[in-house]
C-alpha positions in Angstrom: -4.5 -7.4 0.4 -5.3 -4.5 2.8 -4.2 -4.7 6.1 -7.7 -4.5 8.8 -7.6 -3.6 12.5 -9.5 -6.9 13.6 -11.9 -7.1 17.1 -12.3 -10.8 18.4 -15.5 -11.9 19.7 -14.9 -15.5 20.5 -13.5 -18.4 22.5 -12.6 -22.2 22.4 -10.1 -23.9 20.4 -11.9 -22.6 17.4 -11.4 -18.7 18.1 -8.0 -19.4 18.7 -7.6 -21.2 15.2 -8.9 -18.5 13.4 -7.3 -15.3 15.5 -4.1 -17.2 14.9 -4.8 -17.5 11.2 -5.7 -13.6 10.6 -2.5 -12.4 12.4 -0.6 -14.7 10.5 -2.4 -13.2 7.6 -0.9 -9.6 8.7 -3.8 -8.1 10.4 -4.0 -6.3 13.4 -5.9 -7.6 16.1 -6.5 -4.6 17.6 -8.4 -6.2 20.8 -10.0 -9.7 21.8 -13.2 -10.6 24.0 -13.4 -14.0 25.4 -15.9 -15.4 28.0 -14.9 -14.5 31.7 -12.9 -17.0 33.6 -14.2 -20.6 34.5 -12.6 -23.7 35.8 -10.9 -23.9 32.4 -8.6 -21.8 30.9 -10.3 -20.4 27.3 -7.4 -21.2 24.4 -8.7 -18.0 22.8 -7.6 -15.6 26.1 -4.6 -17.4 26.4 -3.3 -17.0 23.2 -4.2 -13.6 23.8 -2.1 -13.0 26.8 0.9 -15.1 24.9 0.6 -12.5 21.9 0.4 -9.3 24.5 -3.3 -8.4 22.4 -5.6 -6.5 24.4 -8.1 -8.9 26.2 -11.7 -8.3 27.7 -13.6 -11.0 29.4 -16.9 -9.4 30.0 -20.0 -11.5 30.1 -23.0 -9.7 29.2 -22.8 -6.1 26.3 -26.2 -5.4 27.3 -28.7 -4.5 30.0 -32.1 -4.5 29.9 -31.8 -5.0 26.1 -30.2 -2.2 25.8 -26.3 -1.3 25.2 -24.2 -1.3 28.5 -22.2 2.2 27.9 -19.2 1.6 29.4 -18.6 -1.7 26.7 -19.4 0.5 23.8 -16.8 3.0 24.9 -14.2 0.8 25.3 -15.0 -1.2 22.2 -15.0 2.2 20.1 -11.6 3.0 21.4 -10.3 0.0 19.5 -10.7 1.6 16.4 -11.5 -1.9 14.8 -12.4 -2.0 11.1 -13.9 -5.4 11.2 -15.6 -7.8 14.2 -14.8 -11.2 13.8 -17.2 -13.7 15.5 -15.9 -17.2 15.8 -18.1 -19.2 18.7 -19.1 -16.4 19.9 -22.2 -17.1 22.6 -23.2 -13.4 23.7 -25.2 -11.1 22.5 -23.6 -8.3 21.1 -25.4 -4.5 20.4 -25.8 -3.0 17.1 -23.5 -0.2 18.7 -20.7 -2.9 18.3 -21.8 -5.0 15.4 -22.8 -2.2 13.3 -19.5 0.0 14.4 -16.6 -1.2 11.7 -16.4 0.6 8.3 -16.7 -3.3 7.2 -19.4 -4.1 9.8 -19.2 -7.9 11.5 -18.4 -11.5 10.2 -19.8 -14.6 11.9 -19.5 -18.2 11.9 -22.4 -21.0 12.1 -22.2 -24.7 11.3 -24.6 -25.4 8.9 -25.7 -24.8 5.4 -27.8 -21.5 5.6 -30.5 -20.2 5.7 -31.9 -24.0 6.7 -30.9 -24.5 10.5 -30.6 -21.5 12.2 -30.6 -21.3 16.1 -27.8 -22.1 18.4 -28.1 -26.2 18.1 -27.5 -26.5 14.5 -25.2 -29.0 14.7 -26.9 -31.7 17.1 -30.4 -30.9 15.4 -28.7 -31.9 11.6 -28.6 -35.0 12.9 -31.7 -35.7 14.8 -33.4 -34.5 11.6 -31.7 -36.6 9.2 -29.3 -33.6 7.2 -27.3 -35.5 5.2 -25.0 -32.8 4.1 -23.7 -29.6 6.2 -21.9 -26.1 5.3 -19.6 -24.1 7.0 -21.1 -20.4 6.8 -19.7 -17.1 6.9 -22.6 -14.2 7.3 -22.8 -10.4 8.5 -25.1 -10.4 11.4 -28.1 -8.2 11.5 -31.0 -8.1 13.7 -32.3 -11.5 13.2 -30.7 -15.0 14.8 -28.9 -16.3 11.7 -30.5 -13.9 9.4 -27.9 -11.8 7.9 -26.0 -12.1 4.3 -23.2 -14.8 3.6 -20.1 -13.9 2.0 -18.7 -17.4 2.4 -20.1 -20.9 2.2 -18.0 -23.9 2.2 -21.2 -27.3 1.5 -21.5 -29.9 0.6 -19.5 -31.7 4.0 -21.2 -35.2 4.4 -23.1 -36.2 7.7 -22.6 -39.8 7.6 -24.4 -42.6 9.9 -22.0 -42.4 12.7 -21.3 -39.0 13.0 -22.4 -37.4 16.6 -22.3 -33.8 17.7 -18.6 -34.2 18.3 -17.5 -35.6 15.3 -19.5 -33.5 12.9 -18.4 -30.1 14.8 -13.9 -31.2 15.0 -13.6 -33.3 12.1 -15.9 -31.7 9.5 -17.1 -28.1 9.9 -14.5 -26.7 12.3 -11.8 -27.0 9.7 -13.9 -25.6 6.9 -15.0 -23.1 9.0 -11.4 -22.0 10.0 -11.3 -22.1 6.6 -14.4 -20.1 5.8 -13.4 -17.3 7.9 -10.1 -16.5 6.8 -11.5 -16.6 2.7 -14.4 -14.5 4.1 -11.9 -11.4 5.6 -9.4 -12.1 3.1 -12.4 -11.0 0.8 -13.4 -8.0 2.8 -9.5 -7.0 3.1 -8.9 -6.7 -1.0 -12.8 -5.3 -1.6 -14.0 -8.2 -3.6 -16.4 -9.8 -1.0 -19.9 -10.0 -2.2 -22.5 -10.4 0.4 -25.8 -12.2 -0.6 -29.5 -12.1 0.8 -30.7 -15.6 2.5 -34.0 -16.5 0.9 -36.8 -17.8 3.8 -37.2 -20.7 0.9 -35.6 -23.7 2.8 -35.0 -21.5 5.9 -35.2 -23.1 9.2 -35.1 -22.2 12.7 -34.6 -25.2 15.4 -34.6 -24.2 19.1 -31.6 -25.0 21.6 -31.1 -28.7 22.2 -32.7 -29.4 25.2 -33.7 -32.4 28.0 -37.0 -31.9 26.7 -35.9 -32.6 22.9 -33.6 -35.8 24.0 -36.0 -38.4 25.3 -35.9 -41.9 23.4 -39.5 -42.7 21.9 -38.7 -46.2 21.3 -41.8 -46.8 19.3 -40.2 -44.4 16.8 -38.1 -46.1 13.6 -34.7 -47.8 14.5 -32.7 -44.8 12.6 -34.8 -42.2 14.3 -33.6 -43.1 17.3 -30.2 -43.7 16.4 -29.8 -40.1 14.9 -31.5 -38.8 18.5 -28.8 -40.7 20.4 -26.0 -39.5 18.1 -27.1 -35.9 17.6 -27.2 -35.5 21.9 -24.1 -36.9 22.3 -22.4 -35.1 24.5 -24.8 -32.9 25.7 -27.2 -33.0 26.6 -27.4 -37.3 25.9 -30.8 -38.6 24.9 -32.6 -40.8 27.4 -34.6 -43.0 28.9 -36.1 -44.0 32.0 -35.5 -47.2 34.2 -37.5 -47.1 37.6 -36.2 -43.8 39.4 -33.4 -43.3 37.1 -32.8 -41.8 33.9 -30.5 -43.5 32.0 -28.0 -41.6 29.1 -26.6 -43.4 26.1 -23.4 -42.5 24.2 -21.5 -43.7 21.9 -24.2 -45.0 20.3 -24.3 -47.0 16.8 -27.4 -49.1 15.0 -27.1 -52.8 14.1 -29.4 -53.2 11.2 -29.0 -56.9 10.5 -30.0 -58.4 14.0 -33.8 -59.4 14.3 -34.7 -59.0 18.3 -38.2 -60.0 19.6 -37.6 -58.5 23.1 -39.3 -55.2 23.5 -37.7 -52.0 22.2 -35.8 -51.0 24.9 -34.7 -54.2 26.1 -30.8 -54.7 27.5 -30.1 -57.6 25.4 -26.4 -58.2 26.5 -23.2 -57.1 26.4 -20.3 -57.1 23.3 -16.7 -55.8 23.8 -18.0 -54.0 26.7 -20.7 -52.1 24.8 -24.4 -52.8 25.4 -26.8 -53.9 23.0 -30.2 -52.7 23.3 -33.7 -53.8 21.1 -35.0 -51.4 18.8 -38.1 -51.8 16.6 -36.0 -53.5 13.8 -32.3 -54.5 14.9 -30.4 -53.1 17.8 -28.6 -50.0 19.2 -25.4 -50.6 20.0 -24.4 -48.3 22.9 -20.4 -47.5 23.9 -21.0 -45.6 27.7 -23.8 -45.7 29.7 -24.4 -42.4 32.5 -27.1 -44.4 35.1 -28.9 -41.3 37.6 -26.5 -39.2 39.2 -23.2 -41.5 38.7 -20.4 -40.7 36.1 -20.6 -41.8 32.6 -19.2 -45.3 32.2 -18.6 -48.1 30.2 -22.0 -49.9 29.0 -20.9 -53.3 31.0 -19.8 -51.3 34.0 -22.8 -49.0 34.3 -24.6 -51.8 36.6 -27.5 -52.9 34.4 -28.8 -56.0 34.6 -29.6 -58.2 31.4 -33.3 -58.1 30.5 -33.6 -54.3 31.9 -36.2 -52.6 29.6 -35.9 -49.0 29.4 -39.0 -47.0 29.0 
């Protein structure tokens, strides 16, 4: 396998997994971008800095839609053969993407071309996916649009999966995975890079408050899969006087027959609170009431018989 000069565009625990994995693979990474510096430290940059690899933290590669000069300059003096994009969240030019004898690679979480847009993961849920890919595709002008040269499916989305769970114990090990087989491809020349078809494709819009409110006239699993596909972020909920109330944690109880209205705080079980849905109950682990911290259901300070609406 041919030895590539390898650009990083990425950051989380999930750049760093697969950086990691293509030097240990014998590639040259020749520079890597990560997000500028927040209250965190970014495991990408730091395993970076612990490997001596060139590091840029720059947060925009464009102005005014067009490509910031200085970025492209300093990119091109890299000399990468190949951009690797795992969780990558800017927006990068065609002057970089394009600029690699063997072009760009990116990651997304789901089984393209259905689910493109930057909340695939939470909206797989909401809308009832029952199965999930890791994707591997060269980027073009389109969001999620290009060809994939890797595509690991067929990963379950079970009934108690949430946004969290789906993301670290499904598809960011297959994608890990994805990645490397997808360079490893482009390294010995036999990756073959195939057109999405538009027949199945779907595009669903970042996850927003506006997309997380609980219709609790809607069917029991409905809302279950709303309350499980926001969790964390942005957390689906409701209102109760003033206060909007988020749920998390949240699993459905199929078997119970309530008569209170849907909505209804029927009690409280090893600390979790029950709440009445349409058919059965919502059982919900945390609670985060207005502008206090999320807590424990039976410490969250609502009072039996509080209907949320």
């Amino acid at each position: 396998m041919a030895r590539l000069k390898i650009a990083i565009f990425g950051q989380a625990p999930f750049g760093r997994d697969v950086t990691a994995d293509l030097a240990e693979a014998n590639h040259e990474i020749v520079g890597v971008y990560a997000p500028p510096e927040g209250p965190r430290p970014d495991p990408l940059a730091e395993l970076a800095q612990e490997r001596g690899w060139p590091l840029f933290r720059h947060k925009h590669f464009r102005r005014k839609g067009q490509a910031i000069t200085e970025r492209v300059e300093e990119y091109l003096a890299l000399g990468a053969e190949l951009n690797v994009l795992p969780f990558t969240t800017v927006i990068l030019p065609p002057e970089i993407v394009d600029a690699p004898r063997h072009g760009s690679l990116c990651f997304h979480p789901s089984a393209l071309p259905a689910y493109r847009g930057g909340s695939a993961i939470p909206w797989q849920i909401i809308l009832g996916a029952q199965t999930t890919a890791a994707t591997v595709f060269r980027p073009d002008v389109g969001v999620d649009t290009g060809p994939i040269v890797a595509q690991r499916g067929g990963i379950p989305i079970s009934e108690t999966d949430n946004a969290v769970s789906l993301y670290f114990d499904k598809l960011y090990p297959a994608g890990v995975e994805a990645m490397a087989e997808a360079v490893a491809a482009v390294a010995d020349g036999s990756a073959v890079f195939t057109a999405q078809v538009e027949e199945g494709a779907s595009h669903e819009p970042l996850l927003r408050d506006e997309h997380a409110r609980i219709d609790w006239s809607a069917p029991a699993e409905q809302i279950g899969r709303l309350v499980r596909g926001c969790d964390p972020n942005p957390g689906a909920w409701a209102e109760l006087g003033s206060d909007v109330v988020r749920l998390f944690g949240a699993t459905l109880e199929p078997g119970r027959s309530e008569k209170e209205p849907a909505g209804t705080l029927l009690g409280f079980e090893e600390g979790a609170a029950l709440f009445a849905l349409p058919s059965g109950a919502l059982r919900v682990a945390k609670l985060r009431v207005g502008d206090a911290k999320k807590a424990p259901a039976a410490e969250a300070g609502l009072a039996l018989g509080a209907v949320l609406g």
